[in-house]
C-alpha positions as CSV (number, residue, x, y, z in Angstrom):
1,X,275.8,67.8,239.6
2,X,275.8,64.9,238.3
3,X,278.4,62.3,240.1
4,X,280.5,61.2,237.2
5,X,283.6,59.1,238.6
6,X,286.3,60.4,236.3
7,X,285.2,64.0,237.4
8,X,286.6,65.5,239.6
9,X,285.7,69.1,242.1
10,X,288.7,71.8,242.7
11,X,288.3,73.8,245.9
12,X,290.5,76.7,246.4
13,X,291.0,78.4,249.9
14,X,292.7,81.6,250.7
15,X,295.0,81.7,253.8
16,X,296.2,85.1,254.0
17,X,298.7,85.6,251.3
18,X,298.7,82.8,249.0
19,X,295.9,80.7,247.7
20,X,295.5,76.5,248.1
21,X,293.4,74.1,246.6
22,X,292.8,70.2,246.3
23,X,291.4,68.0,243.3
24,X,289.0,65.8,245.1
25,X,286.0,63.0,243.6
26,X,282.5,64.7,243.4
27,X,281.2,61.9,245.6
28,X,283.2,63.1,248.0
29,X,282.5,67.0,247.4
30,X,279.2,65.7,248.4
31,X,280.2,64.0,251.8
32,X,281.6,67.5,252.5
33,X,278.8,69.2,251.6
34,X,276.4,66.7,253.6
35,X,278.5,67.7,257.1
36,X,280.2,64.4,256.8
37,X,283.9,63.7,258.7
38,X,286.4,63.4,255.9
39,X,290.4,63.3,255.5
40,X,292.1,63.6,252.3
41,X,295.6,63.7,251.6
42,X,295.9,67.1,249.3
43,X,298.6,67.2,246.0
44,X,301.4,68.9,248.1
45,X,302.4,72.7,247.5
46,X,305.6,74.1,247.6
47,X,306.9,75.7,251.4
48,X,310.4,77.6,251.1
49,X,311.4,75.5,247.8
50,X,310.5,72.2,249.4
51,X,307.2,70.1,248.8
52,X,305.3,70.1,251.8
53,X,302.4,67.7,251.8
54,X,299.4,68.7,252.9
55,X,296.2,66.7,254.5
56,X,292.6,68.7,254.4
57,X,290.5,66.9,257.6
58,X,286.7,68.5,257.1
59,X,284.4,68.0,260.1
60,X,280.7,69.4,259.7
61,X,281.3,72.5,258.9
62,X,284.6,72.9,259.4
63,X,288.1,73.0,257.3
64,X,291.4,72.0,258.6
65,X,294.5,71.6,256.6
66,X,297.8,71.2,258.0
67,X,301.2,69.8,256.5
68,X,303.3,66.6,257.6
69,X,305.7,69.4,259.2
70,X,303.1,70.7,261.4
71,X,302.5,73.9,259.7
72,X,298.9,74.5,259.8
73,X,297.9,76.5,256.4
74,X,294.6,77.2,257.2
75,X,291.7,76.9,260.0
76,X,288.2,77.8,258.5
77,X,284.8,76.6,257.5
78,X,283.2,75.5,254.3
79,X,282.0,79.0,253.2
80,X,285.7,80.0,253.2
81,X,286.4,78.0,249.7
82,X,286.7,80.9,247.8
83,X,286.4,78.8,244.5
84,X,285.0,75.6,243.5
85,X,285.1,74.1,239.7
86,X,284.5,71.3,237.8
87,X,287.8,69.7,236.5
């Protein structure tokens, strides 16, 4: 994959009965991939009617996302993106 700066990765995640993603740089797909510690503040999703925003935290092999209300969406590791794409 070649790391072109205006390209961008989209992972998608299932967490039971809906499914998240997040728009994030390739050179940081990478990171991810290499086991690296990364936090990234996701595009928000809608909770109830209200736009809950949403932080991904990826450690090793491990995936982490939670909202600013404490909700956590989903607890996991990297094999658990169920999609990834080049957008």
């Amino acid at each position: 994959m070649t790391n072109n700066p205006a390209q961008k990765i989209k992972i998608n995640i299932s967490y039971g009965y809906d499914i998240h993603g997040l728009e994030l740089s390739v050179s940081d797909y990478e990171k991810i991939k290499n086991g690296d510690t990364l936090e990234i503040q996701g595009q928000g999703f809608l909770i109830e009617g209200e736009v809950a925003h949403d932080t991904w935290r990826f450690d090793a092999e491990n995936i982490d996302v939670s909202c600013e209300n404490g909700f956590q969406v989903f607890q996991g590791n990297i094999e658990d993106i169920i999609h990834i794409e080049k957008i």
